[in-house]
N, C-alpha and C positions, 0 to 999 in steps of 0.2 A: 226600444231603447234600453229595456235595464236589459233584455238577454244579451246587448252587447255589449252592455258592462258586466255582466255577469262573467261571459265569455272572455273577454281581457280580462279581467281580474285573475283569473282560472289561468289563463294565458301564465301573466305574471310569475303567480304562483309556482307553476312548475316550472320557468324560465330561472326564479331564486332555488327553487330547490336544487335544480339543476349546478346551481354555482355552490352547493352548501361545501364544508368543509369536507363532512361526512363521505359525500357524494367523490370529490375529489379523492379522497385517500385510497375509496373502493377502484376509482379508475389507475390509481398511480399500482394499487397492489397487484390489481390482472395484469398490468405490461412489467413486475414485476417478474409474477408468475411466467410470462411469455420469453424473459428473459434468458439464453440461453450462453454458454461460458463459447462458444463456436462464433458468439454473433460480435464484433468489436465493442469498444462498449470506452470511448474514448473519454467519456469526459468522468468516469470513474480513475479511469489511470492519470488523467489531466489531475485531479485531486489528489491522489497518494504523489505524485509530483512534486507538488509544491507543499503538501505535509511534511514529506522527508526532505527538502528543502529546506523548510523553516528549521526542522528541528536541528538539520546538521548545522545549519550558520548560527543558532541557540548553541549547541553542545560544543563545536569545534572552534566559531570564531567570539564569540560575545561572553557566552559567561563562564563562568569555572566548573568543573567536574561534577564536583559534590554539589554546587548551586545548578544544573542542568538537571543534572537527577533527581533531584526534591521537585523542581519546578514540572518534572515528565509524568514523577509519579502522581504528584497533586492532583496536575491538569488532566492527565490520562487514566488516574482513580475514579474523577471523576465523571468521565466517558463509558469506563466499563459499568460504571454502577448507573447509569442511567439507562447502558445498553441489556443490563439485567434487570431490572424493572422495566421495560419497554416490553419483554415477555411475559411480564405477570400482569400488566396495564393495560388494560385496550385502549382506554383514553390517551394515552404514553403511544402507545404505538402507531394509532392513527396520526396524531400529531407529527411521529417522525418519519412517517409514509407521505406525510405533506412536506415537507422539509426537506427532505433525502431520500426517498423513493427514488428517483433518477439515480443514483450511486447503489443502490441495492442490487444484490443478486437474492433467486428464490430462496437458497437454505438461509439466509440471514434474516428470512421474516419468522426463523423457527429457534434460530440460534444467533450467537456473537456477532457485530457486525464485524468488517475489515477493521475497522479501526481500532476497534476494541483489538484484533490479534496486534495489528502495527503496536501498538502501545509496550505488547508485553512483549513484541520483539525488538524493540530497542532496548526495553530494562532490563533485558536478558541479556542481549549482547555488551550493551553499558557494564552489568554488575558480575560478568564471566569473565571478560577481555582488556587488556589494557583499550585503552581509550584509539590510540590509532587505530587496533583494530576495528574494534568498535565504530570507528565514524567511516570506515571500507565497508563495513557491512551494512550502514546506515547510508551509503551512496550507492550500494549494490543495488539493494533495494529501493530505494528510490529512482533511479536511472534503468537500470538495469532489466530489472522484473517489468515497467511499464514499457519499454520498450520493445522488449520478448514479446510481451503480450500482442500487443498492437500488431506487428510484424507476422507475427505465427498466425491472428486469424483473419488479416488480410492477404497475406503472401507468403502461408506456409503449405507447401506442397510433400512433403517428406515427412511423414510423423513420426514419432518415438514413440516407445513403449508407454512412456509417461502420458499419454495426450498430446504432449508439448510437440513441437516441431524443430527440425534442425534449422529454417532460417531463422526463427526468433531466438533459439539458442547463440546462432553466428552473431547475431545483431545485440544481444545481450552482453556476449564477449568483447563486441567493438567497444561499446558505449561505457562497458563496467572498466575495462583496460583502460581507457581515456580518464576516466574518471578515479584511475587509484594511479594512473601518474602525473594526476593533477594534486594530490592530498599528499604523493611520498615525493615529488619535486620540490611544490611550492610550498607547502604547508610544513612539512617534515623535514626540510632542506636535506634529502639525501642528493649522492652522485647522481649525475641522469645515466650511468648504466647501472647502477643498483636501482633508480628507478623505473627504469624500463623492464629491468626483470621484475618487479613491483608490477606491472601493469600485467605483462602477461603470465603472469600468475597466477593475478588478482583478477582478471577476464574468465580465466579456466575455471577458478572457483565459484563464482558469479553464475557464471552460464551450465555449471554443474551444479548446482543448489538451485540455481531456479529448475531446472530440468527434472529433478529426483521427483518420483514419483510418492512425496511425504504421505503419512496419513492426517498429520495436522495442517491447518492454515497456512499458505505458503509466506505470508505477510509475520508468521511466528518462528518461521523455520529457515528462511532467507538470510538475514539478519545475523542469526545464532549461528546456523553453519557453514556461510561466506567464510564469517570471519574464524571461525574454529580452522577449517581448510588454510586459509592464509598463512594462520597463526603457525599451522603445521608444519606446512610445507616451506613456510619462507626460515622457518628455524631449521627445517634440516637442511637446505641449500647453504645457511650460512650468512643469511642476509637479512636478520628481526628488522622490522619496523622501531625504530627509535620513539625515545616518549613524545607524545604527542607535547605540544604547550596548552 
């Protein structure tokens, strides 16, 4: 009788250990590790989705310029400073391997997460560009880049020099073009053939930004140089983007 309670007991024991926190973060960090940028990886872009979703309907429809940008830098200060102690921390890190491992790629268990770059490429394009531009680059990125993504490692057959592939480039253009003559129609109240060239402009530059073979963060580089190209291009055609409200 007690060896068979000894035996459960025993049992138990490695049945809890099995569930520890610890145990958990170890398993989330190997499929971390296993993680590869080829393999789709949808519910990471399902999340920058609705990131750059909130923040554009914060930035463009709810509050005012200056009160968005205090509110980006506050809240996304204090993302990066957590995501830099999370490298000096193992208790920090384990913690956010339990949490967000599933949204991790491998070099982010060594470096910056995504978020942390999103953060600084909105306040970058925020504090570089008028605010139109600015929220074109902020829907680039959010629309745009998760759609590429998805596209290219499910049904890209053609690749670029960059990794990227031509149909997630096509599919980037569609989606980003929709998406900047939906901001220079309704939002901007431009002509709809001024916004139409607004779109496929604004598609070009999108699906050429996402495409660049950056050496930074594409969530830090998307953003800044959509809307620099825009900015460029739509002034020397002869047709700037109007201020935003």
């Amino acid at each position: 009788m007690s060896d068979t309670r000894e035996m459960s007991m025993a049992g138990n024991s490695r049945m809890f250990a099995s569930r520890t926190p610890g145990r958990r973060a170890r398993e989330e960090k190997r499929r971390v590790l296993d993680r590869v940028r080829e393999t789709p990886h949808e519910s990471r872009k399902f999340y920058h989705f609705i990131m750059g979703a909130m923040c554009f309907t914060l930035y463009g429809l709810v509050l005012s310029e200056k009160a968005a940008m205090w509110l980006l830098a506050g809240v996304g200060g204090l993302f990066i400073a957590i995501d830099l102690l999370r490298l000096r921390w193992s208790w920090l890190q384990t913690t956010m391997l339990r949490l967000v491992g599933n949204l991790m790629r491998r070099e982010e268990l060594h470096g910056l997460t995504a978020n942390s770059w999103y953060v600084l490429g909105m306040l970058g394009s925020g504090l570089l560009f008028p605010k139109a531009y600015a929220l074109c680059g902020l829907a680039f990125l959010a629309v745009g880049d998760p759609v590429a993504a998805i596209v290219g490692t499910r049904w890209g057959r053609v690749p670029l020099r960059s990794g990227k592939s031509i149909e997630g480039s096509v599919a980037n253009f569609v989606v980003s073009a929709i998406a900047a003559f939906a901001i220079s129609r309704f939002l901007l109240q431009m002509p709809p053939a001024d916004a139409l060239l607004v779109a496929v402009l604004g598609g070009a530059t999108s699906a050429v930004a996402e495409a660049a073979p950056w050496p930074v963060n594409d969530n830090l580089a998307i953003p800044i140089t959509s809307a620099a190209l825009l900015w460029l291009v739509l002034n020397i055609v002869g047709v700037p983007l109007p201020v935003a409200p």
